[in-house]
N, C-alpha and C positions, 0 to 999 in steps of 0.2 A: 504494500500500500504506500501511497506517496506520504514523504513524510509531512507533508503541509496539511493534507487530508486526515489524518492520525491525530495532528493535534487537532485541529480544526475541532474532530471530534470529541474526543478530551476533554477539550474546555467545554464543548456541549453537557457532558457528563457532568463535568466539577459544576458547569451554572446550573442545570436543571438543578442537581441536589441542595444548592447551597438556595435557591429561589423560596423549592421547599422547605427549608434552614430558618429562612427568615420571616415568610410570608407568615400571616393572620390572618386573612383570607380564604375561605375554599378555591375562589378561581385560579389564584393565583399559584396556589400549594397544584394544585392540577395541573395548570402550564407547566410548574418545575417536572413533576410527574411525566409530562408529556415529551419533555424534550431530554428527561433523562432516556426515555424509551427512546424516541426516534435517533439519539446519538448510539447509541448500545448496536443496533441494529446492523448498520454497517459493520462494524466491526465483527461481528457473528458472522456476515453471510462473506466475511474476503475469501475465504477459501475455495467459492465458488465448486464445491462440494456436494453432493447431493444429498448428504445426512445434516450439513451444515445451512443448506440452505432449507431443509425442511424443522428444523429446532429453530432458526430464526422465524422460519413462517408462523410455528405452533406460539413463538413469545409473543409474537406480535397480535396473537390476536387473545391470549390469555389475557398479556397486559391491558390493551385495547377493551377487552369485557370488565375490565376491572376499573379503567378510567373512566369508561363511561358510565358505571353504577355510583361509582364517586361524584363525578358531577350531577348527576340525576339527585342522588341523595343529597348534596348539597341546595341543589335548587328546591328541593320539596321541603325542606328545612328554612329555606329562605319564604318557601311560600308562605309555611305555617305559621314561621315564628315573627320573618321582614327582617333574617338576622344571614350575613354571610363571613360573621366570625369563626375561625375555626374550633374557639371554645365556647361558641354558643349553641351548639347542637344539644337541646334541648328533650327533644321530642324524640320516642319510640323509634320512631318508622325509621328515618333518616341515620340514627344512631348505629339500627342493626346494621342496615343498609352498607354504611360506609363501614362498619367492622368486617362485614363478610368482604366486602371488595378490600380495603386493607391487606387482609388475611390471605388473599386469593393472590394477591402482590407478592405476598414473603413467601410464599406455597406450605402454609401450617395445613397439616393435616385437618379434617379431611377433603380440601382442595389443594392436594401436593403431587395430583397425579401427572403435571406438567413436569415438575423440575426436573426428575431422573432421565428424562426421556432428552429434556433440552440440553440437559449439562452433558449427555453421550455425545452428541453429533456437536460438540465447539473443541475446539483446541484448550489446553490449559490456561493459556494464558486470558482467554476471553471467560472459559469458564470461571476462572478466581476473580473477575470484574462481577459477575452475576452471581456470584457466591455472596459475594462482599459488600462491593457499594453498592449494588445495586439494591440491599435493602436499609441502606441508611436513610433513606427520602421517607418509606413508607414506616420505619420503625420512628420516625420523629415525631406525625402523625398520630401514627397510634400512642404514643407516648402524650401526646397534649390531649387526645381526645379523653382514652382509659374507660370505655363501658362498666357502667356500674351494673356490670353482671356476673361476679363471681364465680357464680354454678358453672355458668356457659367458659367463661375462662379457665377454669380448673379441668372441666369437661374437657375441651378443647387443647390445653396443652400435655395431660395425662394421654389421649387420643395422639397427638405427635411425638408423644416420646413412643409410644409402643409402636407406633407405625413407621417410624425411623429403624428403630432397633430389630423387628422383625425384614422389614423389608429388606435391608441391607444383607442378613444373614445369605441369600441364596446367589449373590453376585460373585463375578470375579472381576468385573470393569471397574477399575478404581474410580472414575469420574460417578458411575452413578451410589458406588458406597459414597463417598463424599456428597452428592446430593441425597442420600437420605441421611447422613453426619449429621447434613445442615438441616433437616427437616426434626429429628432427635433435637437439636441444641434449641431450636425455636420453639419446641416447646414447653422445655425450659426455662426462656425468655418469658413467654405466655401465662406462665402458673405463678407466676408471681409478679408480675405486673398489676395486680388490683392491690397489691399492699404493699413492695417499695419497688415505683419504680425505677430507684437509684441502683438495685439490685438486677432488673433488666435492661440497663443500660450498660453495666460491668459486664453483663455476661455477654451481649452484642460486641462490646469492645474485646473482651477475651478471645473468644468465636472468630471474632476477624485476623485478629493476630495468630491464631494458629493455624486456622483453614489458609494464610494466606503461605505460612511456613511449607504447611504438607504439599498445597499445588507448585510452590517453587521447588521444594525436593524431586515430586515427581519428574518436572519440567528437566531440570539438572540430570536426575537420571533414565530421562529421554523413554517412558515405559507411561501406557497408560492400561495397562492389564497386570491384573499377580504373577499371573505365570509366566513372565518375564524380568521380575524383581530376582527372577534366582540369581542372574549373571552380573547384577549391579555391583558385587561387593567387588569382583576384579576391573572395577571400569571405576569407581570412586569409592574408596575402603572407609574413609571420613565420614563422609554423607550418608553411608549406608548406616554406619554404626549409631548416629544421628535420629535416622527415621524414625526408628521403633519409639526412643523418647518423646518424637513430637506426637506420636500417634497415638501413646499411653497419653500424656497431657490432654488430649483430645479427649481422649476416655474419659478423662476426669479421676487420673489415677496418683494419688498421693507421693511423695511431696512435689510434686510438679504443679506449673501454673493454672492447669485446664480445673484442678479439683478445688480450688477456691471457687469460681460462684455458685458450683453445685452445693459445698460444702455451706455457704451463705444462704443458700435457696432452700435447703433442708432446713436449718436453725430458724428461718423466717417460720415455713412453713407449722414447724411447731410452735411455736411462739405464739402461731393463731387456732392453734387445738385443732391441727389439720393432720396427726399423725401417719394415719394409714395414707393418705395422699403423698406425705414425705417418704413414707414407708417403699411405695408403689414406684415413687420418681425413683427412690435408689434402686431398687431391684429392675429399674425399666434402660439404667444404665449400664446394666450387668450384658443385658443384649451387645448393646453398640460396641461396647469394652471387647467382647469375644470375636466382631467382625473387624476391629481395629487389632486384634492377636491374632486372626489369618495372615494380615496383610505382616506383624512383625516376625510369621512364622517363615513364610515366603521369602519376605527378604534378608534375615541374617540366619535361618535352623536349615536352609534347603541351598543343595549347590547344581549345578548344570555340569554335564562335560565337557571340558573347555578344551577349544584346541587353541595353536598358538595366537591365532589373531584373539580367542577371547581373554586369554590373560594377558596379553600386550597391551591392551587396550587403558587400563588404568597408568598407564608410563607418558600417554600421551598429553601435551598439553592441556588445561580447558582452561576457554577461553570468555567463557563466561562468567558476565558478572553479577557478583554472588553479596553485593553490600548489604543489600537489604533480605536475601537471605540467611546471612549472618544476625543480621540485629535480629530479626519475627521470630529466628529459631533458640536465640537468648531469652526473648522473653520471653517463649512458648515454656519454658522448662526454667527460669529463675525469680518468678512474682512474687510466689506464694508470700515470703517473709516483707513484702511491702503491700500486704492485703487490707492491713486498717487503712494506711494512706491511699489504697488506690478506692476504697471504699470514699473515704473522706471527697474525694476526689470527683466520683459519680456523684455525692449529694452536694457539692459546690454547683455544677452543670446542674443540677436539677433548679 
């Protein structure tokens, strides 16, 4: 892609989000929404691919169903109330309205039947943009809005953890384990959003910084299947040895950085004599945990037959650049011991 075109897009992405960032209005928070979508697009379909241009077609018109409920909801809210503030949705209709389209945005179960499908046919590098920022826009949102519906939230994110966890189980395409990762962590995000949202804000920011570690490892070791992680360790011996921590972290496996907001999300949980729900969330993380121990089985317990070109292959230069894989893959695995301050830190933002 030309590089003028690339940023072009770019900044499409960084203004759409920040639009919705700023804005207090429904139309407005929608435009950002709108033109986060139509920048993203491009970028999905360069490959001129025929799985890639069919995961662009399917977003496009997910997201598209979902901006147009948005603004629908927005305007019947305007109708009702003569209010087009984003904290003045008021009324029932418009409320649920704009939670299901939200919802249908970040693909929380059970409207997640989009992401798996979409995240197979993009490259890595596009899938970690649709992992990632692409739900900063709509988690900002839901963040101001916050449905006082508890049952439905609870419902709702207990439903995306097991459907994460189960669904992932029967894979071996790393890209669609990672979209149900991300369908797992959201609803995480989800259960605990009606009582601090400072605690799903930390977990969105965690999420991102790991999910964004795992797709530059992948990317680094050029593999987007398991059964090709056998022959990684003679091609980058580092990185390989690296993986499994970021993908425990992921799990939300102690002392690494992933198991702080779980470990925050549980404490909340009880706090509000929600036991068996906290109960439920950890045992629904036991799933994800056992399909992110495939993937760490795969690439450091299992070897390939190697002839000389495969163990050569680690002697070779690489020439890629790994800055910002270095820093996501620090924090992914050294937070925990700065978790009051990074807590402090989401309820300053709040």
């Amino acid at each position: 892609m030309n590089p003028y075109i690339l940023c072009t897009l770019l900044m499409g992405l960084g203004l759409g989000t920040t639009i919705t960032f700023a804005s207090s209005h429904w139309l407005l928070a929608w435009m950002g929404l709108e033109m986060n979508t139509l920048a993203i697009l491009p970028l999905m379909a360069q490959h001129h691919h025929p799985r890639a241009v069919e995961a662009t077609t399917k977003y496009f018109l997910v997201q598209s169903a979902a901006a147009a409920t948005i603004l629908f909801a927005s305007s019947t809210n305007a109708w009702m109330t003569g209010q087009w503030g984003i904290h003045d949705i008021t009324h029932p209709l418009p409320l649920s309205l704009l939670t299901i389209a939200l919802f249908l945005k970040i693909g929380l179960a059970p409207l997640h039947a989009w992401m798996p499908e979409i995240l197979q046919g993009l490259d890595l590098t596009t899938g970690l943009i649709v992992s990632t920022w692409q739900k900063l826009a709509p988690f900002a949102l839901i963040v101001q809005v916050i449905p006082d519906m508890p049952a439905l939230l609870i419902s709702l994110g207990v439903l995306s953890m097991l459907v994460g966890g189960w669904g992932g189980l029967n894979h071996t395409q790393l890209r669609k384990i990672l979209a149900y990762s991300s369908i797992a962590h959201l609803g995480w995000m989800i259960i605990v959003l009606q009582f601090s949202p400072n605690l799903t804000t930390l977990t969105l920011l965690l999420y991102i910084i790991m999910t964004t570690s795992v797709f530059l490892l992948f990317k680094v070791l050029k593999t987007t299947n398991m059964n090709k992680l056998a022959i990684s360790w003679s091609k980058i011996p580092t990185v390989t040895a690296l993986t499994p921590l970021i993908l425990l972290s992921l799990g939300g496996l102690p002392p690494l950085s992933g198991f702080m907001p779980k470990w925050f999300i549980i404490q909340e949980l009880t706090k509000q004599e929600l036991g068996v729900i906290a109960t439920l969330a950890a045992l629904s993380a036991l799933l994800s945990l056992f399909f992110y121990l495939r993937i760490c089985f795969s690439l450091t317990l299992t070897s390939s037959p190697n002839n000389i070109l495969g163990v050569m292959s680690w002697r070779l230069t690489n020439k890629q650049n790994i800055l910002l894989l270095s820093t996501s893959t620090s924090l992914s695995m050294l937070l925990l011991p700065l978790a009051p301050a990074m807590l402090s830190l989401t309820v300053m933002l709040q």
